[in-house]
C-alpha angles and dihedrals in degrees: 000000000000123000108255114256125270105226127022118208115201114205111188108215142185110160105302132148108230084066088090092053102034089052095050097043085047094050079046098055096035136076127233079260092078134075130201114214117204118204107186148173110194148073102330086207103062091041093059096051078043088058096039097045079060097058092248118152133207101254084047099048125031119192119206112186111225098176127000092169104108085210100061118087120243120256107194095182081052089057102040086051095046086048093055089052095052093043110111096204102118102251 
């Protein structure tokens, strides 16, 4: 079994363009030692060719579905909270 990461980066998400950018600058900056943690409400299908078109890999980013329901409004504080509880860095 791996060592859990170091460091855990939320990144709050609901279908917008910059994801693609801001993932691939983030997996350049940091080390295998760090996780992203996406937590997301949208389309699951389009994040994860997102994810994959930036070179991220499962054990690097990690994507936890908040909403998937196109109806509900997006809570952005809701989504950065439930990111902090699924991140695996020791607190």
């Amino acid at each position: 079994m791996s060592a859990p990461p170091v460091l855990s980066v939320v990144i709050a998400w609901q279908d917008r363009p910059e994801l693609a950018q801001s993932l691939s600058h983030n997996l350049a900056v940091l080390d295998e030692h760090a996780e992203i943690v996406i937590a997301a409400s949208c389309d699951i299908g389009s994040l994860h060719a997102i994810v994959a078109a930036a070179g991220g890999t499962r054990r690097r980013v990690r994507v936890l579905v908040v909403d998937d329901d196109p109806g509900t409004a997006f809570v952005k504080s809701r989504s950065c909270n439930l990111g902090v509880f699924a991140a695996r860095a020791p607190d």
